[in-house]
C-alpha positions in Angstrom: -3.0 -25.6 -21.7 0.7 -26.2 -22.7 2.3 -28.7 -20.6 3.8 -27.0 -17.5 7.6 -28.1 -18.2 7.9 -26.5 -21.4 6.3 -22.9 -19.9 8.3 -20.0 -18.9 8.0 -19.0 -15.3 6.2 -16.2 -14.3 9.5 -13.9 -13.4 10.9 -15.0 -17.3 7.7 -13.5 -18.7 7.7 -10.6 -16.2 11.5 -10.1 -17.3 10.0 -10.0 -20.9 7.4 -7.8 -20.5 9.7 -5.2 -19.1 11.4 -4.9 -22.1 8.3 -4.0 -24.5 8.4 0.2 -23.1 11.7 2.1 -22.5 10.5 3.5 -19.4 9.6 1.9 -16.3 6.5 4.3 -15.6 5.2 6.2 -18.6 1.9 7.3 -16.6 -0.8 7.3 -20.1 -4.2 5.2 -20.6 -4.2 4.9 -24.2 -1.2 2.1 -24.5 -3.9 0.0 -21.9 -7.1 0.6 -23.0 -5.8 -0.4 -26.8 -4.7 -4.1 -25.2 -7.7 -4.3 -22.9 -9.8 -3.8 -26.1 -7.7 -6.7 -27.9 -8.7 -9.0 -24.8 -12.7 -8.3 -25.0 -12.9 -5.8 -22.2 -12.1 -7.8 -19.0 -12.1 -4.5 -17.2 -16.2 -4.6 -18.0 -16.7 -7.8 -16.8 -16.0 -7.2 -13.5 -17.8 -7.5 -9.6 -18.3 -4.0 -8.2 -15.2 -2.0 -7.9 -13.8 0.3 -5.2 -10.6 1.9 -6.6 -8.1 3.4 -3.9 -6.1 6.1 -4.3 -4.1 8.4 -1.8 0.0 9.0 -1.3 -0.1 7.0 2.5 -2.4 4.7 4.0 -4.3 3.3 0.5 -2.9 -0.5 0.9 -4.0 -0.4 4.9 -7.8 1.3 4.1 -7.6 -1.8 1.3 -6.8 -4.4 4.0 -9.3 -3.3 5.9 -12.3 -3.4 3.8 -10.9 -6.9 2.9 -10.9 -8.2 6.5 -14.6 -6.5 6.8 -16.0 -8.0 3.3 -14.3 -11.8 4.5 -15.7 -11.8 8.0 -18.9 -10.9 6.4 -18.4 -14.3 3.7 -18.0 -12.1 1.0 -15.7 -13.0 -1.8 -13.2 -10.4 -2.7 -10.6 -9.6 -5.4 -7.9 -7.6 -4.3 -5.3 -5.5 -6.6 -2.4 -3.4 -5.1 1.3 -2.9 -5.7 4.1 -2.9 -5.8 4.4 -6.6 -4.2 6.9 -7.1 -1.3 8.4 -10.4 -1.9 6.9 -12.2 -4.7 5.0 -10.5 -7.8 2.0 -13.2 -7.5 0.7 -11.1 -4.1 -0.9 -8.2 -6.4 -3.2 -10.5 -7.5 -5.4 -11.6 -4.9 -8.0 -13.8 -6.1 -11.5 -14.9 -4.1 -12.0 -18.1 -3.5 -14.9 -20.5 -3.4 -14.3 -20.9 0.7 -14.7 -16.7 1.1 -10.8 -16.6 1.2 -9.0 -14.8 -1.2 -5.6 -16.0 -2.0 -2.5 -14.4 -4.0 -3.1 -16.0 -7.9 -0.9 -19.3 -8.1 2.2 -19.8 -10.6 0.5 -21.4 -13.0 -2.6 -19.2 -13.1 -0.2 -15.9 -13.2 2.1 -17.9 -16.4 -1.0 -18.3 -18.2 -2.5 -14.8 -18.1 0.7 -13.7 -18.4 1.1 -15.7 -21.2 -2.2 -14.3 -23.0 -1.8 -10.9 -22.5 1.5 -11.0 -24.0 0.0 -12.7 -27.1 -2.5 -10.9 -27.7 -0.3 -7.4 -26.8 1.7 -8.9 -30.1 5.2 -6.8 -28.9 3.0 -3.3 -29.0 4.7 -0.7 -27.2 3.2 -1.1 -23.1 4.9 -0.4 -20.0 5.2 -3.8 -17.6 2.5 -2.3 -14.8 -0.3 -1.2 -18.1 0.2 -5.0 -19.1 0.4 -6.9 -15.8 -2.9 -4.7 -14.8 -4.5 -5.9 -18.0 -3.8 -9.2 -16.7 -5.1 -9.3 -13.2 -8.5 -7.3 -14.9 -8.3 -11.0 -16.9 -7.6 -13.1 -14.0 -10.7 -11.2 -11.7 -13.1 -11.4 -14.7 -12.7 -15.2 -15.1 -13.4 -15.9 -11.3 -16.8 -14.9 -9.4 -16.1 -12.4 -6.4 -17.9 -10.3 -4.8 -16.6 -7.2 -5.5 -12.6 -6.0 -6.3 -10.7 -3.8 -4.0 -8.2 -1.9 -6.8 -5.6 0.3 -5.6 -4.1 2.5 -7.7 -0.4 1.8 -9.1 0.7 5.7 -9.2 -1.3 8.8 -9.1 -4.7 8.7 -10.2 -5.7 10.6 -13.3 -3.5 8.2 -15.8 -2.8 5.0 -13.6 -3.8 2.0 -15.6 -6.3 1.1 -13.5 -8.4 4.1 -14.0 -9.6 2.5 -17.2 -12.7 1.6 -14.6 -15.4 3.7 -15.9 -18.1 3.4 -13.5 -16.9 1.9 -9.9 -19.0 1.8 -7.0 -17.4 4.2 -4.9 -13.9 5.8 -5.0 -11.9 6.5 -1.4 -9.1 8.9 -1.8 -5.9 8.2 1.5 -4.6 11.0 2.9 -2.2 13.2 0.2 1.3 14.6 0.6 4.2 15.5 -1.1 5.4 12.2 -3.1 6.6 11.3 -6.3 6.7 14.8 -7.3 8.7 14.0 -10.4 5.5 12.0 -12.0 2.8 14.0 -10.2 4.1 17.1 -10.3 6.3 19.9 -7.9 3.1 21.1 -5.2 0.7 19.6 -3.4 -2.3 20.7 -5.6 -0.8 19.1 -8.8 -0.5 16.0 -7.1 -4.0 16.2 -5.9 -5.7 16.7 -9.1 -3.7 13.6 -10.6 -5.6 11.8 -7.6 -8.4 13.2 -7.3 -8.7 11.8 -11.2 -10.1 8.8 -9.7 -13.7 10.5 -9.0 -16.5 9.6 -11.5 -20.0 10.6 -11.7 -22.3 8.1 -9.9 -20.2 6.5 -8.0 -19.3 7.1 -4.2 -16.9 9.5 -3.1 -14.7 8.8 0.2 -12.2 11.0 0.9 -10.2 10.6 4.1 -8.5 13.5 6.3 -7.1 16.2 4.2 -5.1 19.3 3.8 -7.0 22.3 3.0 -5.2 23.0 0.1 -5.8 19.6 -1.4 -9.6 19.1 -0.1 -10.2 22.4 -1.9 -8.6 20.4 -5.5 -10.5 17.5 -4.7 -13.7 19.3 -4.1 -13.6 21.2 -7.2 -13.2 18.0 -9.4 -16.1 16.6 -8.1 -18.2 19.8 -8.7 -16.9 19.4 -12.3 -18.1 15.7 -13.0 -21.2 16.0 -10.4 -19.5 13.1 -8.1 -20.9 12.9 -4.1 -18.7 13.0 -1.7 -18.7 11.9 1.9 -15.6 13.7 3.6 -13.7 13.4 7.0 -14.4 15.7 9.5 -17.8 16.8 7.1 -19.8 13.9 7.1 -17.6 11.4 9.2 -15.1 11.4 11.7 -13.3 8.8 13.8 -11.3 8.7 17.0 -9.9 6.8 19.8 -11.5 6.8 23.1 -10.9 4.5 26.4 -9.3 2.1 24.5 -12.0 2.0 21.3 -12.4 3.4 18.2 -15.6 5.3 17.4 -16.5 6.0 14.1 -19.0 8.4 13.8 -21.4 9.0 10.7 -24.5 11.6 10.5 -26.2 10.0 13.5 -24.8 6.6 13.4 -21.7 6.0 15.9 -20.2 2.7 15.7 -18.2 1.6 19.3 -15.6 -0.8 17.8 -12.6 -2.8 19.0 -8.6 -0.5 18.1 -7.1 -2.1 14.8 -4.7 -4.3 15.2 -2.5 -2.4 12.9 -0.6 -0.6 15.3 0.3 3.4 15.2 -2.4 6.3 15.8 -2.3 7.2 12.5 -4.3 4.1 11.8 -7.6 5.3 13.2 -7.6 7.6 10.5 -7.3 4.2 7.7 -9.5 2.2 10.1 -12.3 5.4 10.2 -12.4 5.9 5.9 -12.3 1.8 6.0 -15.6 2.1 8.2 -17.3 5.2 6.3 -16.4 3.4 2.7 -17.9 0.2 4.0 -20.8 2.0 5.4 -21.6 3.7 2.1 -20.8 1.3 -0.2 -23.3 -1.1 1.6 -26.1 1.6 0.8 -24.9 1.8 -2.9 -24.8 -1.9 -3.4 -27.0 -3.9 -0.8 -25.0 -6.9 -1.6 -22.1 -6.2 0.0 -23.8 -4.2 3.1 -22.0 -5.3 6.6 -23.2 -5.6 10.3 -21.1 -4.0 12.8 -20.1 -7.5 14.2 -17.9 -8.1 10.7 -16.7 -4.8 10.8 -15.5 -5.8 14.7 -13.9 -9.5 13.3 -12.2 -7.1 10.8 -10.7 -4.6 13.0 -9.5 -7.2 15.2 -7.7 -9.7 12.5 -6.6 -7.2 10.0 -3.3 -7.8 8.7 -1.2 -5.8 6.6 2.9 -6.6 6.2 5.5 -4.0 6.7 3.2 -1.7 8.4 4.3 -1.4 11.6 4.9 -5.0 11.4 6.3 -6.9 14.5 8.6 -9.4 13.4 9.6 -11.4 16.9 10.7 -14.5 15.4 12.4 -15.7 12.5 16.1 -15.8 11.1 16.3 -11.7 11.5 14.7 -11.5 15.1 17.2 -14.7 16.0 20.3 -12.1 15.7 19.1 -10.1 18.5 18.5 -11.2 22.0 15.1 -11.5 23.8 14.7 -8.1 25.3 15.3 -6.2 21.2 12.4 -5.5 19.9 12.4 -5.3 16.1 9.8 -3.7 14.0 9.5 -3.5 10.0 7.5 -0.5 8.1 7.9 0.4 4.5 6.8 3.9 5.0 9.7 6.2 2.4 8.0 9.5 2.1 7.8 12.9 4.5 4.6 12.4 6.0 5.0 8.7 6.4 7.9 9.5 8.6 6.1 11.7 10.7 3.5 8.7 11.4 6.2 6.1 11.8 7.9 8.4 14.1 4.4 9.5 16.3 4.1 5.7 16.4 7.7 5.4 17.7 6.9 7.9 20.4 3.6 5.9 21.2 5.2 2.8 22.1 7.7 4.6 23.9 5.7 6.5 26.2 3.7 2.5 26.8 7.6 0.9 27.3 10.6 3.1 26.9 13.6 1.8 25.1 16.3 3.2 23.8 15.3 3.2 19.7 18.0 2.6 16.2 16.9 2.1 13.2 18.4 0.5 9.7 16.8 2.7 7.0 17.6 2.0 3.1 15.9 4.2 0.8 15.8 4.9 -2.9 17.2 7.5 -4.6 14.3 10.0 -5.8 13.2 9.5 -1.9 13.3 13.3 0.0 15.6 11.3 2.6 16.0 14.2 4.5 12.1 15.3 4.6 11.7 11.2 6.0 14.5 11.6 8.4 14.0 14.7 10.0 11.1 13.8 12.0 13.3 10.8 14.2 15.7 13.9 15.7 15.8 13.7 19.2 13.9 10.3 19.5 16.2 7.4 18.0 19.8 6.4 19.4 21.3 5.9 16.0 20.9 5.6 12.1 22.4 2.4 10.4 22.0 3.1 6.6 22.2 0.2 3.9 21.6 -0.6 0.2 18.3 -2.4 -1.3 19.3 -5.5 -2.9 17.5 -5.8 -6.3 15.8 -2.5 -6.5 14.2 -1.2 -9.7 15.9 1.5 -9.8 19.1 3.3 -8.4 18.4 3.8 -4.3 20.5 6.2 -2.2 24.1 4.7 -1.2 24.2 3.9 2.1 26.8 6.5 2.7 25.5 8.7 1.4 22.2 8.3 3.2 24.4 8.3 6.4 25.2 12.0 5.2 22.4 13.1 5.3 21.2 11.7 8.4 24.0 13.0 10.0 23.9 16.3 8.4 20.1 16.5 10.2 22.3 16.5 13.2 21.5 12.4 14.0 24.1 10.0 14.8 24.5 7.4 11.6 26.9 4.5 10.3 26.6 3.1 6.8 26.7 -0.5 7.1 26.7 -3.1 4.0 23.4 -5.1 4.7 20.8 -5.8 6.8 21.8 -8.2 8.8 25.7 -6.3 9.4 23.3 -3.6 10.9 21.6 -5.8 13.1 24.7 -7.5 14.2 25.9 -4.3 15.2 23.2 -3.2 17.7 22.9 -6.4 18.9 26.6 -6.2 19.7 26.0 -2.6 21.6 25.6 -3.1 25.5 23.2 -5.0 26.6 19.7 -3.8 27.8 16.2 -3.4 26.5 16.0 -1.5 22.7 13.7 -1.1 20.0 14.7 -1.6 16.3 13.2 0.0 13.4 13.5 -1.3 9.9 12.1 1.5 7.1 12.3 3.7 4.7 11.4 1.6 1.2 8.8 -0.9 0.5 11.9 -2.6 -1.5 13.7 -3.1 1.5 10.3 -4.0 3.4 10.4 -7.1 0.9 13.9 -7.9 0.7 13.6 -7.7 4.7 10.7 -10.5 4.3 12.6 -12.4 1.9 15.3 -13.3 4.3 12.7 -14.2 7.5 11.7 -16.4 4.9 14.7 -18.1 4.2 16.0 -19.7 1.0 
């Protein structure tokens, strides 16, 4: 291995790499499957796969079958995107003590390093390449099975170079990038539903009818099973427990500690893929006391994430609340907003949130569902975004124009300044509205 002084550092390379495809997302399997071929097929030297797909609620159903499989002692890969603060957390590697733990510098540099060797300057977007790597970097390290979420769709994500997973869970669909997926809700379906292969394990979580109806076709066409919500398993909340029920099998189990009702629903298709996939591959079947450990010590950032220390909570005084979810789509505004009204019927408090969002967001569709139930609106860019986010006055716009109160401010931590400098008394802050902001919100808690 080259000495570590003389390597590049893993954001150089990732710099580099972005400059090999014009386009940021170019959604196509070809440009991948061509490299992974170069690289002797890491993608078929994998542990069992369950690839994740869905518009909301994919990363939480992943954390969740992590925190299962890890109570349980088995060693998992894990694969999602986009990263919130640094690029090294997609790659979650097992380890030899059942922990996994995002791939180190030097371990990222040096697939990163090899892909782009053997890639030789071909034409490849930075995601098709970067997955390449990580399929490397899981296939040179035993696990017990990889958790893969998909980067964008379904149909013609790079990771859907998996021919034969051991079960497939499709999240609950809505309208979201409609630009790449297409204009209606059955379009965007079938690019998810893509996911579906013959033999393995269906999961599909709570649907529309209209996009059930997509998914069900598709796997009538390849001769996939599926095990559906509110068919063959359902979940709810009940005197303070979850029960997940399955055919005759109900499972009593402790809330999530992800907070917002909207997380039964992640925490019930965790609990029905972890129950199938134990009958499809008896190595990685769970007693109900790991599923338990995992309900209870689940952690997922920018979820409804409560951030109550720090240099961002410091601003505030003792009785704010502050709260950070990178939710940026319609329906995930209705849940962060049901969530909002949760808490407040527990402990009301006057709500505000800070909301950046980027530009081919449906701002309005996300901000429409907080009328009537927050205070005020304090918009603000995204430092260091990929691409070009709504300007904060212009977001304030159309806040406003929904007939909320909103004030563009310059940053983060102007906003905060500002309600904390409001009259004093008990208040809830929300942080939302882009994953990018979710990270660049992280960033600063952690300091330089």
């Amino acid at each position: 291995m080259t000495p570590s002084k003389t390597r590049p550092s893993s954001d150089a390379l990732l710099n580099d790499l972005m400059l090999l495809h014009p386009r940021l997302i170019d959604l196509s399997l070809g440009r991948v499957e061509r490299l992974l071929a170069k690289l002797g097929h890491p993608e078929q030297k994998l542990p069992p796969v369950v690839h994740i797909a869905g518009t909301n609620g994919k990363g939480s159903v992943t954390a969740y079958l992590r925190a299962f499989m890890e109570a349980a002692g088995r060693r998992v890969h894990v694969y999602t995107s986009p990263h919130l603060v640094r690029f090294h957390e997609r790659i979650v590697l097992a380890g030899e003590d059942g922990i996994g733990r995002p791939i180190d510098e030097d371990s990222l540099v040096d697939v990163l390093m090899r892909v782009q060797d053997v890639n030789d300057g071909d034409d490849i977007t930075q995601f098709e390449i970067t997955t390449a790597a990580a399929f490397l970097a899981f296939s040179e390290r035993p696990a017990d099975v990889l958790l893969l979420e998909v980067g964008l769709g379904g149909r013609l994500d790079a990771t859907n170079v998996i021919a034969d997973p051991a079960a497939t869970i499709i999240t609950p669909i809505s309208m979201d990038h409609a630009e790449k997926l297409g204009p209606t809700l059955s379009k965007i379906a079938a690019e998810k539903a893509g996911i579906l292969k013959r033999g393995a394990a269906g999961i599909i979580s709570q649907q529309p009818d209209e996009v059930l109806a997509v998914i069900e076709a598709r796997a009538r066409a390849i001769g996939a099973e599926l095990t559906i919500w509110g068919r063959d398993f359902d979940a709810y909340e009940q005197a303070g427990r979850l029960l997940v029920q399955r055919g005759d099998q109900l499972l009593d189990l402790p809330l999530p500690a992800l907070v917002g009702r909207h997380q039964i629903v992640n925490a019930g298709t965790a609990v029905a893929a972890a129950l199938v996939l134990g009958e499809r591959v008896p190595s990685l079947r769970l007693d109900e006391r790991a599923i338990e450990v995992g309900l209870r010590t689940v952690e997922w950032p920018a979820r409804m994430q409560r951030l109550s220390s720090g240099p961002l909570a410091d601003i505030l005084s003792d009785d704010i609340e502050l709260w950070l979810d990178g939710g940026h789509n319609p329906a995930a505004g209705d849940v962060i907003a049901d969530t909002l009204a949760s808490l407040d019927e527990k402990s009301p408090k006057p709500v505000y949130l800070v909301v950046g969002m980027m530009g081919q967001k449906d701002a309005l569709g996300f901000l429409a569902p907080f009328r009537g139930l927050v205070r005020a609106i304090y918009t603000v860019p995204i430092p260091g975004a990929h691409e070009a986010p709504h300007a904060q006055e212009d977001l304030a716009e159309i806040a406003r124009g929904a007939g909320m109160q909103a004030v563009d401010r310059e940053n983060v931590i102007e906003a905060l300044r500002t309600i904390a400098a409001l009259p004093e008394g008990p208040k809830r802050v929300l942080i939302c509205g882009s994953l990018y902001l979710a990270g660049h919100v992280l960033s600063l808690q952690q300091g330089p």
